[in-house]
N, CA, C and O atoms as a Tinker XYZ file with bonds, in Angstrom:
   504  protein
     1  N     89.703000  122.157000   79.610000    73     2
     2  CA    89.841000  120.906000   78.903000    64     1     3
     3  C     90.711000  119.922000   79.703000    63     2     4     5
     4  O     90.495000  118.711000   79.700000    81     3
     5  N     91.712000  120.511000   80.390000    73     3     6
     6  CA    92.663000  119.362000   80.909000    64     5     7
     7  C     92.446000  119.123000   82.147000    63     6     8     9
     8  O     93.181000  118.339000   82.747000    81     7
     9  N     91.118000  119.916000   82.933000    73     7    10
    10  CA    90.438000  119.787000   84.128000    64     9    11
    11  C     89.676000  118.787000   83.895000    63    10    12    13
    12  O     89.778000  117.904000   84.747000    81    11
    13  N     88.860000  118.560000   82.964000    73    11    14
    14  CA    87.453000  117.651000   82.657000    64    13    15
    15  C     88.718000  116.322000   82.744000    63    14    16    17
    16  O     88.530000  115.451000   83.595000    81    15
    17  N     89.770000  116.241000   81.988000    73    15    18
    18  CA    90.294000  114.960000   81.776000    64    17    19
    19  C     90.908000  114.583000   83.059000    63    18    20    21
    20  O     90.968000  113.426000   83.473000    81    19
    21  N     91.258000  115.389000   83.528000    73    19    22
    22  CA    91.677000  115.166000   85.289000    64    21    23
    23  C     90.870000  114.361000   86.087000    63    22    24    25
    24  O     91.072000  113.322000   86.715000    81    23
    25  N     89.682000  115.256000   85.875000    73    23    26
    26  CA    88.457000  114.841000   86.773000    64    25    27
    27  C     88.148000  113.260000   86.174000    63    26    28    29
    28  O     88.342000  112.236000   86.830000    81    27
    29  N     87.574000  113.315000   84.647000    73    27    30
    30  CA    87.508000  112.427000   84.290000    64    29    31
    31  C     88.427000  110.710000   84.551000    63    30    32    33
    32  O     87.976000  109.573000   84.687000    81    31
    33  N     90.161000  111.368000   84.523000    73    31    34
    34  CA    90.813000  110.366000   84.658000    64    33    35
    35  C     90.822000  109.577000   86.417000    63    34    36    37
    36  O     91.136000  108.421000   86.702000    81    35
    37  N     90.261000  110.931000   87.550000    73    35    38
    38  CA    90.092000  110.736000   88.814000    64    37    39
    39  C     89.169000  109.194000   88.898000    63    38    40    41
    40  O     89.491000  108.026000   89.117000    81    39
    41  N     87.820000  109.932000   88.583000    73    39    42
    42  CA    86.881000  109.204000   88.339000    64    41    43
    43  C     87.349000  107.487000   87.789000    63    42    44    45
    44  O     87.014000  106.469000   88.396000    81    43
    45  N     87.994000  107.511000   86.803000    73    43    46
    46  CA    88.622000  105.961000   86.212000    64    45    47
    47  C     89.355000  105.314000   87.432000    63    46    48    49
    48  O     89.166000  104.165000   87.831000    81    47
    49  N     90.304000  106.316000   88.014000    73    47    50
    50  CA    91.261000  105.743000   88.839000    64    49    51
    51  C     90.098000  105.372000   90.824000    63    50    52    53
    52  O     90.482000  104.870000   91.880000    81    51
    53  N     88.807000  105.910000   90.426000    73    51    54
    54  CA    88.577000  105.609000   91.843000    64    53    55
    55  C     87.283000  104.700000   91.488000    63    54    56    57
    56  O     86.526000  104.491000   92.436000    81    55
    57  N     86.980000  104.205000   90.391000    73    55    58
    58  CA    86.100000  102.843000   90.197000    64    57    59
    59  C     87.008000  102.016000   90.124000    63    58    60    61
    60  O     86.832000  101.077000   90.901000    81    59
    61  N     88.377000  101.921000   89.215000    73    59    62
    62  CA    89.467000  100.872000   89.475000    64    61    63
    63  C     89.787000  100.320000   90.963000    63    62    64    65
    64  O     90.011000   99.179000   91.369000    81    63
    65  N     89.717000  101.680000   91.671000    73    63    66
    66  CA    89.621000  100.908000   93.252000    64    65    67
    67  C     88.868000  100.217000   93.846000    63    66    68    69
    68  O     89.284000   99.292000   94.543000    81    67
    69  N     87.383000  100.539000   93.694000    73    67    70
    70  CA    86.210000  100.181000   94.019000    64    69    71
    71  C     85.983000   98.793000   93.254000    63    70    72    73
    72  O     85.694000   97.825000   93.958000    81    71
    73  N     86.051000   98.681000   92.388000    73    71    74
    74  CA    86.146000   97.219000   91.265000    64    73    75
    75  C     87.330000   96.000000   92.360000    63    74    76    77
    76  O     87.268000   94.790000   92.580000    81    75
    77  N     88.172000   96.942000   92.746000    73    75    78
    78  CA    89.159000   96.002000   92.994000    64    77    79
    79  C     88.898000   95.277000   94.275000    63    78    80    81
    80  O     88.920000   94.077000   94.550000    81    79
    81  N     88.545000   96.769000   95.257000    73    79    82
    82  CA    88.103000   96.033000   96.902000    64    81    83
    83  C     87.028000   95.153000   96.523000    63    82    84    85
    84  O     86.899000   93.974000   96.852000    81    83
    85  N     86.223000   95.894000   95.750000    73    83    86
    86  CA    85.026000   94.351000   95.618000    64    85    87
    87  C     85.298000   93.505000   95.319000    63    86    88    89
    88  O     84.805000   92.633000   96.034000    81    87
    89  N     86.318000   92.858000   94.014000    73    87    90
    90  CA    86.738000   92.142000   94.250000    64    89    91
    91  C     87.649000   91.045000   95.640000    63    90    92    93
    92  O     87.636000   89.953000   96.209000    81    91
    93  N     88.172000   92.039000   95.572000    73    91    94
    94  CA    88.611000   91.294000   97.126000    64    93    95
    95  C     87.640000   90.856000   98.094000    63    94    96    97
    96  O     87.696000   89.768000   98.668000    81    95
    97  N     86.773000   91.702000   98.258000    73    95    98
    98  CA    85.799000   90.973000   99.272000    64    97    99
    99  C     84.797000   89.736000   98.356000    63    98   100   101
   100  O     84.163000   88.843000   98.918000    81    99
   101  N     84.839000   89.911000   97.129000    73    99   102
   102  CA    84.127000   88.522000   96.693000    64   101   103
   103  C     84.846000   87.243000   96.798000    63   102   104   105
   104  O     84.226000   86.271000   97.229000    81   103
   105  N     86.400000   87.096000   96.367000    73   103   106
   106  CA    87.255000   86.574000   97.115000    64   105   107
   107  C     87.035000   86.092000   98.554000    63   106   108   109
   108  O     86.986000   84.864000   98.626000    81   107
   109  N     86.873000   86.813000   99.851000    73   107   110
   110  CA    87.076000   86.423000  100.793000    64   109   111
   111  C     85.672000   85.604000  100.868000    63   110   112   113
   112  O     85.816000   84.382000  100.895000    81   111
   113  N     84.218000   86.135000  100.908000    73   111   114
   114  CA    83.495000   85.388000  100.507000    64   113   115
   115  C     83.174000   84.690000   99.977000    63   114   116   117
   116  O     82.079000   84.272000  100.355000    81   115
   117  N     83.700000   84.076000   98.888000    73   115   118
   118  CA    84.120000   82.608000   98.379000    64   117   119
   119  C     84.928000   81.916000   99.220000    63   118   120   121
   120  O     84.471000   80.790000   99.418000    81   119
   121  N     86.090000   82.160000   99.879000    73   119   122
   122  CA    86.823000   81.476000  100.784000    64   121   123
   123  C     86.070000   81.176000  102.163000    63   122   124   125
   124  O     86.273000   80.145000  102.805000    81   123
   125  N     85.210000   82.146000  102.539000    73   123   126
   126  CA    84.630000   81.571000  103.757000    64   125   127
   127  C     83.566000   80.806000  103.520000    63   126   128   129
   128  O     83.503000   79.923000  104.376000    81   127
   129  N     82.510000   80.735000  102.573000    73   127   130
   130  CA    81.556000   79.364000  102.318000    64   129   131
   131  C     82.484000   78.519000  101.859000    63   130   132   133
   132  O     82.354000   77.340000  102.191000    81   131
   133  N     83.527000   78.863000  101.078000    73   131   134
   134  CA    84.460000   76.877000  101.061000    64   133   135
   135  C     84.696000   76.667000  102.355000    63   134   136   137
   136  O     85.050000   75.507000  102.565000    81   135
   137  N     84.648000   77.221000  103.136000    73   135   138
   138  CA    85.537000   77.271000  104.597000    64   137   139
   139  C     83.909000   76.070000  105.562000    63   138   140   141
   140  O     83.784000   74.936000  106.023000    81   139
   141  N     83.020000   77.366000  105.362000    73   139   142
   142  CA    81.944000   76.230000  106.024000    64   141   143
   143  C     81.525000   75.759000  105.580000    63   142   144   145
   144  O     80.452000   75.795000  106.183000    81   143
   145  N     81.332000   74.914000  104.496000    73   143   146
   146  CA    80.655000   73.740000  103.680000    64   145   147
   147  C     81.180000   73.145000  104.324000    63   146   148   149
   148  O     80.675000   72.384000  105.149000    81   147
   149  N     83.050000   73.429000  104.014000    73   147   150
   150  CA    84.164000   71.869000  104.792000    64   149   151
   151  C     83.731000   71.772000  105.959000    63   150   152   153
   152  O     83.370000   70.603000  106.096000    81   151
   153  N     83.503000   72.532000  107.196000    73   151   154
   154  CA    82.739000   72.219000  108.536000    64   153   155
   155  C     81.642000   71.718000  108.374000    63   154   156   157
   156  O     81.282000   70.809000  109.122000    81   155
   157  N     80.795000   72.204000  107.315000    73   155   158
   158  CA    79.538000   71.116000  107.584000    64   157   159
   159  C     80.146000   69.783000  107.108000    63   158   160   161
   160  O     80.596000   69.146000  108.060000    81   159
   161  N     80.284000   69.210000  105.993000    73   159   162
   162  CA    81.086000   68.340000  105.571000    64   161   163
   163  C     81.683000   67.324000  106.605000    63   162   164   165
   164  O     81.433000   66.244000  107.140000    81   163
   165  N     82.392000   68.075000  106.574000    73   163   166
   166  CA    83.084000   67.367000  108.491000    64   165   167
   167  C     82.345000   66.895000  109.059000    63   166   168   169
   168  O     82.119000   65.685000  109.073000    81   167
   169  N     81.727000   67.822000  109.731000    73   167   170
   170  CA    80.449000   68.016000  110.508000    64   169   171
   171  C     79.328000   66.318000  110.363000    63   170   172   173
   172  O     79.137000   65.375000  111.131000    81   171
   173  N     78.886000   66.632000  109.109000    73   171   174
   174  CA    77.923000   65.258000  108.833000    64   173   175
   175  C     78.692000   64.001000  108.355000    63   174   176   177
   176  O     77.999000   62.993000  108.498000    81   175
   177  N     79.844000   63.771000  107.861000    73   175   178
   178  CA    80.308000   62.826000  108.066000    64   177   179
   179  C     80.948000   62.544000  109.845000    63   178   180   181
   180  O     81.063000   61.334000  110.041000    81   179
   181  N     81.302000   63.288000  110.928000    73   179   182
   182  CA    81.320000   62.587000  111.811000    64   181   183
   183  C     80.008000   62.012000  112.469000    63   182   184   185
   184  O     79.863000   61.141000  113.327000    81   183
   185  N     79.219000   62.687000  111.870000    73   183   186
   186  CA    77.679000   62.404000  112.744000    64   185   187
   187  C     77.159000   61.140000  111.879000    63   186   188   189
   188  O     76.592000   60.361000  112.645000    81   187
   189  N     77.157000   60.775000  110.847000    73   187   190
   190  CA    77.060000   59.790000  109.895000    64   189   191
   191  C     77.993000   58.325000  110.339000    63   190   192   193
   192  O     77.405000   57.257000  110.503000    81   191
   193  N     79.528000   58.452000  110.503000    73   191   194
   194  CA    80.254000   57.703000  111.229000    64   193   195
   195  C     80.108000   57.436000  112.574000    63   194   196   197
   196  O     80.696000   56.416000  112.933000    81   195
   197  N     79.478000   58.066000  113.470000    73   195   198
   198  CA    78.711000   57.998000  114.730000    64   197   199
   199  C     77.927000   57.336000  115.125000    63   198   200   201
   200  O     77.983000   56.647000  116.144000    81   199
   201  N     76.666000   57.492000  114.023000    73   199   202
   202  CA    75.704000   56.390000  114.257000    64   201   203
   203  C     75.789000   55.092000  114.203000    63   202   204   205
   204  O     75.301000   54.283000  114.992000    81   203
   205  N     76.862000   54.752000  112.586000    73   203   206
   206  CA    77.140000   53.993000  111.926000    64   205   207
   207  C     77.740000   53.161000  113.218000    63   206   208   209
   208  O     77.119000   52.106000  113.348000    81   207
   209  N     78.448000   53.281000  113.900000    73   207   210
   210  CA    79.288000   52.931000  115.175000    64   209   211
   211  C     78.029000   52.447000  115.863000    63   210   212   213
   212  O     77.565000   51.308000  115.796000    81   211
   213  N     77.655000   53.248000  116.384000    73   211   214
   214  CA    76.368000   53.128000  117.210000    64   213   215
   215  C     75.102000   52.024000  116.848000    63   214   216   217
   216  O     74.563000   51.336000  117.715000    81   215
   217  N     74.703000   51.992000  115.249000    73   215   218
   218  CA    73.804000   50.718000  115.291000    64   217   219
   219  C     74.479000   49.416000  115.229000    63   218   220   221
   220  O     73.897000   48.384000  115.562000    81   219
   221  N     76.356000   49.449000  114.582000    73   219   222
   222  CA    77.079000   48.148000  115.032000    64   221   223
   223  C     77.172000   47.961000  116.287000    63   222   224   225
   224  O     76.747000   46.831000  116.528000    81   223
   225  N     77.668000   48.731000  117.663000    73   223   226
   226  CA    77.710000   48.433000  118.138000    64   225   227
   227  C     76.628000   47.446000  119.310000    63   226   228   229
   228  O     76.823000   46.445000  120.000000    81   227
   229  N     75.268000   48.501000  119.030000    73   227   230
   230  CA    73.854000   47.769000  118.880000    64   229   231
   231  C     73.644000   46.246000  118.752000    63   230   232   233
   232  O     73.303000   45.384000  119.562000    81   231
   233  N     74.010000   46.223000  117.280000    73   231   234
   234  CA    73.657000   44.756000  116.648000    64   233   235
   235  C     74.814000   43.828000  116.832000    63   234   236   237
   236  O     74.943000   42.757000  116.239000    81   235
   237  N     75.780000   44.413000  117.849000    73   235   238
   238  CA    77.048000   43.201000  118.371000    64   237   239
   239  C     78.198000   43.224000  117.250000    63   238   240   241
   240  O     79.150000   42.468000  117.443000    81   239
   241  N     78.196000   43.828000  116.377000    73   239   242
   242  CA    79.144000   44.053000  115.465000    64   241   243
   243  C     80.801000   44.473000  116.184000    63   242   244   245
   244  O     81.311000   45.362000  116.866000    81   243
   245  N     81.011000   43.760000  115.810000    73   243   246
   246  CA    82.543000   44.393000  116.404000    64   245   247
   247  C     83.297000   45.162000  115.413000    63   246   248   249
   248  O     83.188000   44.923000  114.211000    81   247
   249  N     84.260000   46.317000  116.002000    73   247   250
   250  CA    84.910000   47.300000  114.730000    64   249   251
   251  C     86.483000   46.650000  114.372000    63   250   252   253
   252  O     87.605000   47.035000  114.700000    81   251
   253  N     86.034000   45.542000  113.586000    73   251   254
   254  CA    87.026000   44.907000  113.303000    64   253   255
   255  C     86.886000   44.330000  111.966000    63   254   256   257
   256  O     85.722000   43.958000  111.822000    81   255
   257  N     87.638000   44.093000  110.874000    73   255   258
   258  CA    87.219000   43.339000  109.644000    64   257   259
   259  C     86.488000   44.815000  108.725000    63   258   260   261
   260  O     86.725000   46.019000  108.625000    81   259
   261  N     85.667000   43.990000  108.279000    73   259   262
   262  CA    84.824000   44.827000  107.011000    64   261   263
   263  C     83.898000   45.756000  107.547000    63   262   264   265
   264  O     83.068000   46.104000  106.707000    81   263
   265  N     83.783000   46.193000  108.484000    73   263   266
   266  CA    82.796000   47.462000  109.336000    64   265   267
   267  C     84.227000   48.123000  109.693000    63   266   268   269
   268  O     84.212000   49.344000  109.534000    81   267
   269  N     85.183000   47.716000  110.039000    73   267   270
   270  CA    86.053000   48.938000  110.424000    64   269   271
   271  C     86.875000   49.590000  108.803000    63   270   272   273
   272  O     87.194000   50.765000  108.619000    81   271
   273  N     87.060000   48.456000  107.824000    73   271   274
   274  CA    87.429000   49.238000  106.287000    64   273   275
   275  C     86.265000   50.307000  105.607000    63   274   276   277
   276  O     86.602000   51.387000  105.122000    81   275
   277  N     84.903000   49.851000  105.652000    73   275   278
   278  CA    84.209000   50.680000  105.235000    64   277   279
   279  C     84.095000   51.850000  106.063000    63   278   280   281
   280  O     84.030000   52.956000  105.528000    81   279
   281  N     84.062000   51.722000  107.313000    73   279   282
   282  CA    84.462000   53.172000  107.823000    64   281   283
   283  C     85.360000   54.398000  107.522000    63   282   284   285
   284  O     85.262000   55.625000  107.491000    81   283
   285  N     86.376000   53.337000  107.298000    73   283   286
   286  CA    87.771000   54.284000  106.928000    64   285   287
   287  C     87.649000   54.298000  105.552000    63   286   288   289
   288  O     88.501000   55.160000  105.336000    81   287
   289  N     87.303000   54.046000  104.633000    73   287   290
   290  CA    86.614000   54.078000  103.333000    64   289   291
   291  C     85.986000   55.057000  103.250000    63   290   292   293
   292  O     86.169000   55.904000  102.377000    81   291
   293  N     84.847000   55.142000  104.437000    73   291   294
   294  CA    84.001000   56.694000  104.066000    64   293   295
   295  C     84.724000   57.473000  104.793000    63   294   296   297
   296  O     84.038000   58.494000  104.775000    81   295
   297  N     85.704000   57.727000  105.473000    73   295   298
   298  CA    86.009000   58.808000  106.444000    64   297   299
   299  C     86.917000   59.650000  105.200000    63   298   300   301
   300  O     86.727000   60.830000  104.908000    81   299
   301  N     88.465000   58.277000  104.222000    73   299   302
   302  CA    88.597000   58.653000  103.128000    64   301   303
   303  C     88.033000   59.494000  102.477000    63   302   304   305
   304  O     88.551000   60.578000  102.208000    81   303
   305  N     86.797000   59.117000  102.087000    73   303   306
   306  CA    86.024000   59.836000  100.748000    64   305   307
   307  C     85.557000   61.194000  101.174000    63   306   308   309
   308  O     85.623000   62.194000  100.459000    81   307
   309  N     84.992000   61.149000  102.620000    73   307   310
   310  CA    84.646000   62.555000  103.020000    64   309   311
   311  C     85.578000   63.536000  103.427000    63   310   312   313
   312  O     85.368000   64.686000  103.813000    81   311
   313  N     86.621000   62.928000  103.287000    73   311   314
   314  CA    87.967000   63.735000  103.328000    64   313   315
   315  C     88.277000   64.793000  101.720000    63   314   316   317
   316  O     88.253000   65.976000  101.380000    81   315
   317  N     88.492000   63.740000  101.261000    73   315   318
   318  CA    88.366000   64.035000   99.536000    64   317   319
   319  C     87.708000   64.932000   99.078000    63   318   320   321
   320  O     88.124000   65.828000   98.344000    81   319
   321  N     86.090000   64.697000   99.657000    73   319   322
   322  CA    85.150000   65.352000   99.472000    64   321   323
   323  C     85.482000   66.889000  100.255000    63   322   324   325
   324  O     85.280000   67.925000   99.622000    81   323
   325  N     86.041000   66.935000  101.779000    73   323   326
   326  CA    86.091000   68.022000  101.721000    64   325   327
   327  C     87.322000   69.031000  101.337000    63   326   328   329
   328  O     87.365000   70.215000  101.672000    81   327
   329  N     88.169000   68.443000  100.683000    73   327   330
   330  CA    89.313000   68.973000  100.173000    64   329   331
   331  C     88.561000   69.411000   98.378000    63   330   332   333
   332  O     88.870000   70.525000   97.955000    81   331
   333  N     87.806000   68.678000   97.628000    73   331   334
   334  CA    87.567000   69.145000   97.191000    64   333   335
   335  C     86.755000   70.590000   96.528000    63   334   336   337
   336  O     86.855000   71.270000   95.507000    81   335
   337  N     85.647000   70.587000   98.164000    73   335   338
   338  CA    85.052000   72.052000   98.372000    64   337   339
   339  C     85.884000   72.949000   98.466000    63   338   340   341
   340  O     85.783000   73.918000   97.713000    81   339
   341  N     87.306000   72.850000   99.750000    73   339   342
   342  CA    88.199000   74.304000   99.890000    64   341   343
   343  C     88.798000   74.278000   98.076000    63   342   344   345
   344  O     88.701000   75.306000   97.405000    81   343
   345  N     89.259000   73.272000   97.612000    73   343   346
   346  CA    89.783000   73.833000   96.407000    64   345   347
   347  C     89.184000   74.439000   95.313000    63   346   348   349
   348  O     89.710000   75.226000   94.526000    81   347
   349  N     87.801000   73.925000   95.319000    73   347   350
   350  CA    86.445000   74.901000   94.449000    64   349   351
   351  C     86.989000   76.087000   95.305000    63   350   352   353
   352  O     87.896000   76.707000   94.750000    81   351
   353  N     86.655000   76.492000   96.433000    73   351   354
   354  CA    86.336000   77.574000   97.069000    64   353   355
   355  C     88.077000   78.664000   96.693000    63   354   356   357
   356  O     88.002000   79.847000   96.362000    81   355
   357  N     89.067000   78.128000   96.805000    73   355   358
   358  CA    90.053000   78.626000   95.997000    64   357   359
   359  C     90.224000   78.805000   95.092000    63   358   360   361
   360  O     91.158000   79.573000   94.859000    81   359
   361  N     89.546000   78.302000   94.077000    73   359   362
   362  CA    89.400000   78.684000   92.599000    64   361   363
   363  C     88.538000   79.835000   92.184000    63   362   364   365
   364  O     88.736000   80.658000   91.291000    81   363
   365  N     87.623000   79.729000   92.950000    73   363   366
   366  CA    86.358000   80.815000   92.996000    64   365   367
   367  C     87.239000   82.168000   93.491000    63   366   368   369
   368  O     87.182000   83.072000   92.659000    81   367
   369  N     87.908000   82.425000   94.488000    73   367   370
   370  CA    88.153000   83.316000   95.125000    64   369   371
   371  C     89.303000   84.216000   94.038000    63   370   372   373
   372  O     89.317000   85.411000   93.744000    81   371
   373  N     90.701000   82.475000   93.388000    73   371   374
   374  CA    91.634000   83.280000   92.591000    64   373   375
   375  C     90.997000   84.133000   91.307000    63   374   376   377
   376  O     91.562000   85.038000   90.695000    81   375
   377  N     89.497000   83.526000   91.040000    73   375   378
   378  CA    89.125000   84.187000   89.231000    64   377   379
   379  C     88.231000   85.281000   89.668000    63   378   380   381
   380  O     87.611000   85.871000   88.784000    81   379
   381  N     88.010000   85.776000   91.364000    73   379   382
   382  CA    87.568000   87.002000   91.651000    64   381   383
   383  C     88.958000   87.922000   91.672000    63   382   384   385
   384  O     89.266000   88.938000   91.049000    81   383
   385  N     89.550000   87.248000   92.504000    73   383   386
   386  CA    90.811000   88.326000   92.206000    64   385   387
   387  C     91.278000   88.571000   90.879000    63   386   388   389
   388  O     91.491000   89.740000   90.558000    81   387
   389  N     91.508000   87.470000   89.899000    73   387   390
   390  CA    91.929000   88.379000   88.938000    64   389   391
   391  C     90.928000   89.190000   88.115000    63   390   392   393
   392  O     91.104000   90.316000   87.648000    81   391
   393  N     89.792000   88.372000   88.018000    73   391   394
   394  CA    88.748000   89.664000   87.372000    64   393   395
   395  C     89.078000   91.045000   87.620000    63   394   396   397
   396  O     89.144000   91.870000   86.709000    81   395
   397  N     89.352000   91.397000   89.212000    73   395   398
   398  CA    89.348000   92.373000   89.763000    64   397   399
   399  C     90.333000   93.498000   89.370000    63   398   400   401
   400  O     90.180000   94.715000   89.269000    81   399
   401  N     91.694000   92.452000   89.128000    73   399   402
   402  CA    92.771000   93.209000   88.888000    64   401   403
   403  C     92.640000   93.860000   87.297000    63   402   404   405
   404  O     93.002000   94.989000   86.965000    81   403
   405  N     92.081000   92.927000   86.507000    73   403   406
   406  CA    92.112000   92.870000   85.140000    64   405   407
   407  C     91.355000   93.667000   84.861000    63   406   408   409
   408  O     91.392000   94.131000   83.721000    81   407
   409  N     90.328000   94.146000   85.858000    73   407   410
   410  CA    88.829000   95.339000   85.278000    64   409   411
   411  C     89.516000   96.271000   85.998000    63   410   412   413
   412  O     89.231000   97.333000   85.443000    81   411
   413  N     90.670000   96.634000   87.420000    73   411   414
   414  CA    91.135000   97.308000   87.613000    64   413   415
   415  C     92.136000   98.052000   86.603000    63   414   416   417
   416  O     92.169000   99.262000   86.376000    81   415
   417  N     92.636000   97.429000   86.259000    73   415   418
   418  CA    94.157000   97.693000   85.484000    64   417   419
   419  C     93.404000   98.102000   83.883000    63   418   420   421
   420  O     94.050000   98.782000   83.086000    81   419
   421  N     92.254000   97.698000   83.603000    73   419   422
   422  CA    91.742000   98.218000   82.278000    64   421   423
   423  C     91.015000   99.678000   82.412000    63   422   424   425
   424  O     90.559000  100.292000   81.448000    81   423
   425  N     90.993000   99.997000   83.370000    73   423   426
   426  CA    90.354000  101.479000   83.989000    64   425   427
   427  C     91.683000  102.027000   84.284000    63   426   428   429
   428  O     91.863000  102.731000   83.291000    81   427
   429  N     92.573000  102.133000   84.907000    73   427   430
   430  CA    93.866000  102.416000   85.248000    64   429   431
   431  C     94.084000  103.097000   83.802000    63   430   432   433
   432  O     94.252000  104.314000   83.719000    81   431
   433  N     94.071000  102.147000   82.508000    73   431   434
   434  CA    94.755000  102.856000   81.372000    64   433   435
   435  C     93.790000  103.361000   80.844000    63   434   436   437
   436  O     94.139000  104.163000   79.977000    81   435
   437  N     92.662000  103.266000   80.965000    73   435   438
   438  CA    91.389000  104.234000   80.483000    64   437   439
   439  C     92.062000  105.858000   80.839000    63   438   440   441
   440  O     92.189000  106.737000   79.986000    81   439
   441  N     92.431000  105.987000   82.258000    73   439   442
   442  CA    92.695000  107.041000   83.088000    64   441   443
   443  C     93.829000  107.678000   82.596000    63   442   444   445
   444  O     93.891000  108.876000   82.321000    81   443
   445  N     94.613000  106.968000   82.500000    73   443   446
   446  CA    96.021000  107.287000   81.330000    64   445   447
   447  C     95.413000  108.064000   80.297000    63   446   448   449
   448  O     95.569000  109.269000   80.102000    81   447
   449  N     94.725000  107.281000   79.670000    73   447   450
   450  CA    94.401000  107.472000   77.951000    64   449   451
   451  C     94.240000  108.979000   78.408000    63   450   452   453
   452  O     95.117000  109.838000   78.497000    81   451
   453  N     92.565000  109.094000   78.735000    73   451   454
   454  CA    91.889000  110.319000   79.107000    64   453   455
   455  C     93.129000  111.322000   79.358000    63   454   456   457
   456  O     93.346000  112.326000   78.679000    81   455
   457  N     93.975000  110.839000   80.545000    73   455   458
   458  CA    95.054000  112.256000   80.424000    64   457   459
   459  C     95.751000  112.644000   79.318000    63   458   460   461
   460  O     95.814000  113.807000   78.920000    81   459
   461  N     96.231000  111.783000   78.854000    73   459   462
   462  CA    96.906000  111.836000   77.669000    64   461   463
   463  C     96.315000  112.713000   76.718000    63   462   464   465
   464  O     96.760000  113.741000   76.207000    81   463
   465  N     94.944000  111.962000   76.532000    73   463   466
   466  CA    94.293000  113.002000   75.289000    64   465   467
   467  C     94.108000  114.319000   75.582000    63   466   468   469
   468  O     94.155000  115.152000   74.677000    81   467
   469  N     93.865000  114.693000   76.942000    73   467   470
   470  CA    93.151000  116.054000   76.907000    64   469   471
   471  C     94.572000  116.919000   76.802000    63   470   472   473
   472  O     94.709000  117.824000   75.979000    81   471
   473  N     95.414000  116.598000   77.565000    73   471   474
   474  CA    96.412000  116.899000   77.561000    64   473   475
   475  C     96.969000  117.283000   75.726000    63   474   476   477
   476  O     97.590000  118.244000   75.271000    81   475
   477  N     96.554000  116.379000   75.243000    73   475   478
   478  CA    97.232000  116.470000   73.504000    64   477   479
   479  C     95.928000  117.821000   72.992000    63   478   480   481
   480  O     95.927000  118.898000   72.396000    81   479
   481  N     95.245000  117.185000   73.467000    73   479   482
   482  CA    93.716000  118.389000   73.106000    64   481   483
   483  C     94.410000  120.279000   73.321000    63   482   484   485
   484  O     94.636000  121.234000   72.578000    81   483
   485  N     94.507000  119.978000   74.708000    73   483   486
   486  CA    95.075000  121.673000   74.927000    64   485   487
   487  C     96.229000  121.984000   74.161000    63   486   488   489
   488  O     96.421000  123.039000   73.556000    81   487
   489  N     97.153000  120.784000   74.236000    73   487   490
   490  CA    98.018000  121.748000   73.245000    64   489   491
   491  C     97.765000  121.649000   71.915000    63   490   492   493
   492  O     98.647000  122.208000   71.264000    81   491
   493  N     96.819000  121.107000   71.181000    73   491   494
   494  CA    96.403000  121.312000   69.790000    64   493   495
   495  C     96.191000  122.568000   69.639000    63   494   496   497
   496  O     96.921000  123.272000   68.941000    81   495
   497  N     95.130000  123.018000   70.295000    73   495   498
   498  CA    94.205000  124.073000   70.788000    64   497   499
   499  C     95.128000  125.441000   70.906000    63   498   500   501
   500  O     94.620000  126.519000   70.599000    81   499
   501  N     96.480000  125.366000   71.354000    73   499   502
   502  CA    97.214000  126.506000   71.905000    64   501   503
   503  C     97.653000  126.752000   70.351000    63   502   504
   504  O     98.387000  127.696000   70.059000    81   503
């Protein structure tokens, strides 16, 4: 009887682990697509600000006045924009970790319990 709850409580205590690394790695994988969105992000707003340069400079525009504010206007916003992806991508990662801990730590006392009882079981039994 106090073998099965052993085993049993083993068993609790080594999905609590398994729950948990996965968690963690869903975590890190949330952090690395926030990570490259913001590079793409980056990425197409410099190539976007590039051109933008490129057909003023074309059409004789000089980067002075109202072509050089709207630039820095969008460089702003795509900034914003990509601060707002890493902080999605941090949010995503903290509610994997705690899921993780929280489905960990609820198996943890599953594992308890189980000892506990069998443990109360045998000595009923004696």
């Amino acid at each position: 009887m106090i073998v099965g709850s052993v085993i049993s409580a083993a068993g609790s205590i080594s999905a609590a682990n398994l729950q948990e690394k996965a968690a963690r790695h869903d975590a890190d994988l949330a952090r690395m697509e926030a990570e490259e969105a913001a590079r793409r992000a980056r990425r197409d707003t410099s190539a976007r600000l590039a051109r933008r340069r490129a057909i003023d400079a074309a059409s004789g525009t000089t980067s002075e006045g109202s072509p050089l504010l709207i630039r820095q206007d969008s460089a702003r916003e795509a900034e914003r924009e990509v601060r707002h992806i890493l902080r999605g991508g941090m949010a995503r990662a903290g509610a994997y970790q705690k899921a993780g801990r929280g489905g960990a730590g609820a198996r943890l006392v599953d594992a308890g319990s189980t000892l506990l009882s069998g443990i109360s079981r045998a000595l009923t039994i004696r």
